[in-house]
Structures are given as structure tokens and as C-alpha cells.
N, C-alpha and C positions, 0 to 999 in steps of 0.2 A: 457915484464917481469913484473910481481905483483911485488908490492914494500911491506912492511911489512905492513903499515897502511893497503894497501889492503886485505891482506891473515889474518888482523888482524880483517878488517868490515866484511870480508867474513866468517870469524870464529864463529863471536858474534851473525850476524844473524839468524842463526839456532837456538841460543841457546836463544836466544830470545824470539823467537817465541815457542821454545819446553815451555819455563817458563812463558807465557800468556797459550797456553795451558792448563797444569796443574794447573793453577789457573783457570783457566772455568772448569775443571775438581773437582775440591773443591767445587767450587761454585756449582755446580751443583749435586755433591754428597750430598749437607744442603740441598735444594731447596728438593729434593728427599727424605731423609730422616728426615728433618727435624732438627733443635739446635744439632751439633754436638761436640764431644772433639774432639781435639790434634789427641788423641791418636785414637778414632773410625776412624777418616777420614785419618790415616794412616794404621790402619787394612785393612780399605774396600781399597784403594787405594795403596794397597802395595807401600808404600811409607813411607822412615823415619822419626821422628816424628822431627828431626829437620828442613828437608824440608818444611813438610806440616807449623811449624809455622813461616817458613819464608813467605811462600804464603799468609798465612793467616795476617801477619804485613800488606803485600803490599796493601790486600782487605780490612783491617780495615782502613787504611790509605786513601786507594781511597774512602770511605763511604761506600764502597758496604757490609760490615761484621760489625755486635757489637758481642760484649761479655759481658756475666753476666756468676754469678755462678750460678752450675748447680742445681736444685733441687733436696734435698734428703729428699726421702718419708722412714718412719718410726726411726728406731736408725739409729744413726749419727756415724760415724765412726772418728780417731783421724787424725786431718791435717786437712789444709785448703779445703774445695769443689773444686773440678776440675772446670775449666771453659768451660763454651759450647761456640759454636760459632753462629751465626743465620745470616739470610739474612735482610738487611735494603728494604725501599720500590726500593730505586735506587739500589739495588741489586738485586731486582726483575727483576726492569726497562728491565736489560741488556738481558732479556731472549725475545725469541720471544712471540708478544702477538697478540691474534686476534682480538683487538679490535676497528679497525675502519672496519672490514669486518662485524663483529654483528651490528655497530652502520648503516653500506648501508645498510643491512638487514632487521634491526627495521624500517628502515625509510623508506627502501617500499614498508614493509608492511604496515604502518600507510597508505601511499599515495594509497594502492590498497583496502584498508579496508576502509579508510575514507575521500578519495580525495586528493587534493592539500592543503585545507583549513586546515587540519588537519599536515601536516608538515610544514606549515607555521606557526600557533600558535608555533609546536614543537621550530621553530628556533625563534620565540619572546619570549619563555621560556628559551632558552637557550642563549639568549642575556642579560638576565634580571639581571643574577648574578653581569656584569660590571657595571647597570644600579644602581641596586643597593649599590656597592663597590664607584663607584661614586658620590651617594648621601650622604655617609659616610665622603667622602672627600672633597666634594662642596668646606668647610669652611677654610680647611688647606692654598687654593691657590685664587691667585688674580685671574687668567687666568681658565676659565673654561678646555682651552686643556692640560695644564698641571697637572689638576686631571684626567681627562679622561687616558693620560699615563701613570699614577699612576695607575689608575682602573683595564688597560689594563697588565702593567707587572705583576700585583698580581696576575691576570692570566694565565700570563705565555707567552705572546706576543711579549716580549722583543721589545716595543716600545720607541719611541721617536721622537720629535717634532722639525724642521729645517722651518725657516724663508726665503722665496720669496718673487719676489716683489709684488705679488696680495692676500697675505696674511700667509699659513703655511701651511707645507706640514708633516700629519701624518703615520709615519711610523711602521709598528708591523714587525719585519725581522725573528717571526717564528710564524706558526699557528699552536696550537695543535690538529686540526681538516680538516686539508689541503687535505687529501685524500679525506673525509665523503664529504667535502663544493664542490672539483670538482664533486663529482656528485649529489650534490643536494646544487643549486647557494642563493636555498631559506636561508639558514645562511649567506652567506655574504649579501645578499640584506637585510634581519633582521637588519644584524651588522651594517647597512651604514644608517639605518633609525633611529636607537639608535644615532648614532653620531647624527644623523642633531637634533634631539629631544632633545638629552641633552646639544650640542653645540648654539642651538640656529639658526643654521646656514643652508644655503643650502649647504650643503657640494658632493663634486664629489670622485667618487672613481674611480683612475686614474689605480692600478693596483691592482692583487691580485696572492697569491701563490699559490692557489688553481686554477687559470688558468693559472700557470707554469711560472709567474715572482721571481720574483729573492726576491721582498719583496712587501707585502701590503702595495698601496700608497693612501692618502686621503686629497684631497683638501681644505683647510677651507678657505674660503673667508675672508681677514678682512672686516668690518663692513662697512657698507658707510657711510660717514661721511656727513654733510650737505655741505660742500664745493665741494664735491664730485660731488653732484648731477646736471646736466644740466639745470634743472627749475630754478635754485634758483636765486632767486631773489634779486639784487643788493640792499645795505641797504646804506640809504640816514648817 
């Protein structure tokens, strides 16, 4: 026998889902028509206008919606401007995009137009932005890996840096190009020659999400110390 909480989660579910819904359904009513009111997005959407600005509180609230007032072109009428509604970039986000199928496509094209040499510069151009963002930073940090995951979140790689015994193990736990890099390895082999160039270091790259680990893993060696080294020679 259902107990009430049950008949009570079983009840909400539905409606739950019907109220995400009709907010992808707003959403994509702007998207389509572009900056909309209140009141437009309950016309087209037979829906009441108090509905629609509840959906629309949720999607301001989530990022995904702004509001400004509306433009009015020529005389101005009495009262405040209606407000419109419009899509933010991460309102965009949510929609399907196809752009890591154009970015395989560009890329082999370049590779059947202009060899391998030519998407290899491609991925040392597009390693250069970090390269860059890095040299911004050098000054901020004592530790050269701790600019580097700075370089690297500005990015958007959501990095960071964990201590072993044979020296530091750099981690990015999302790639925004993880599709594009499984099929063409020439970006992460760019990215890992970037590190060892700006780290100073021979660095190993132990894993990557673009060959279906769980997060991009990167070796840095600490430094060898003279004590370190087996020659060395006993000092009187």
C-alpha cells in the first residue's frame, strides 16, 4: 500500500516535469522570436500571463533570461515601457549546438587540404590563448604550476594542482573541446608541450578525457635537487 509521502512524490513528479517543460518551451519561444513580453509569450503560448512570469522569475533566476525595457520607436505612450524578455549566452548554452561536429570538419579539412603540419600549427594556435594568459600571470605566483591553473580555469578547465611524492599532479576535470581532441590527439600533444615549455619541466601526461578518463592528468616532476643527484660529490 502507498503511503501519502508516496502518492504525494508520485503526484509532484509529473508536475514537475510538465513546469521544466514549459519553461524550455519560453525559452524557446524568445530564441525563435526573439526579446519577448509577458504578455506576447502568453499569446503565442496560450498561456496566462501569470504563469508565463512565474517561468520566466525561475529562468531569470537560473541566468538563463534578462530583462530591460522594451523599445519605443516614435510617440511614447502614458505608463511605464513593458519589459521584454531576451536569452543570456547560457541561455543559449542549453540549446543543441553543432559545434564541435563543424570544429572535426574544419579540421579535416585543413588536414586533407594542407597535411598534418597544418593542424598541428592549428593546435599550437589554439594552445597559445593559455600561453598567453600565463604570461599575464607569471608575476601574481611564487610557483610557476599555480599560474598555469589559473591560465588554465580562465579557460574554462576547471583545474587544479595535488602534491605526490615525485613531485605534482596537474588536473583539468573538464575539457571544452574533448570531443574535437578524441579525434584529432594533435591538441592534447600541443597542450602537454605548452606545459613542459612554460613549466620548465619534462612533464608526462598520465591521462586525458578525451581518451575517455574521467579527468586530464599531468605529471610535473619536482626539480632535482643537487643532493638528489648520484655523482655528486662528497664535500670535504
Amino acid at each position: 500500500m502507498k503511503t501519502d509521502a508516496t502518492r504525494t512524490h508520485g503526484a509532484l513528479a509529473p508536475v514537475a516535469e510538465s513546469e521544466a517543460s514549459t519553461r524550455a518551451r519560453v525559452a524557446r519561444s524568445i530564441l525563435q522570436h526573439g526579446p519577448s513580453t509577458a504578455s506576447e509569450l502568453a499569446e503565442r503560448l496560450h498561456l496566462t500571463a501569470a504563469a508565463v512570469r512565474r517561468h520566466l522569475a525561475v529562468l531569470i533566476g537560473a541566468g538563463h533570461l534578462i530583462s530591460r525595457e522594451q523599445r519605443v520607436y516614435g510617440a511614447r505612450g502614458r505608463g511605464r515601457p513593458a519589459r521584454v524578455f531576451a536569452l543570456t549566452d547560457a541561455g543559449r548554452a542549453e540549446f543543441p549546438h553543432a559545434y564541435d561536429a563543424l570544429a572535426i570538419d574544419a579540421l579535416t579539412f585543413v588536414r586533407e587540404a594542407i597535411g598534418e603540419q597544418g593542424v598541428e600549427r592549428f593546435a599550437a594556435d589554439f594552445v597559445a590563448g593559455v600561453e598567453k594568459r600565463f604570461d599575464e600571470l607569471r608575476g601574481e605566483y611564487d610557483n610557476p604550476v599555480d599560474a598555469l591553473v589559473r591560465a588554465l580555469n580562465d579557460a574554462g578547465y576547471v583545474a587544479s594542482v595535488h602534491p605526490v611524492a615525485s613531485g605534482k599532479q596537474l588536473c583539468q576535470h573538464h575539457c571544452p573541446v574533448a570531443l574535437v581532441a578524441a579525434e584529432f590527439p594533435e591538441l592534447c600533444e600541443a597542450e602537454t608541450r605548452a606545459f613542459a615549455h612554460l613549466l620548465d619541466s619534462h612533464v608526462q601526461r598520465l591521462a586525458t578525457i578525451a581518451h575517455g578518463d574521467g579527468v586530464c592528468t599531468t605529471h610535473v616532476p619536482r626539480p632535482v635537487q643537487p643532493a638528489d643527484h648520484p655523482n655528486r660529490k662528497a664535500v670535504s
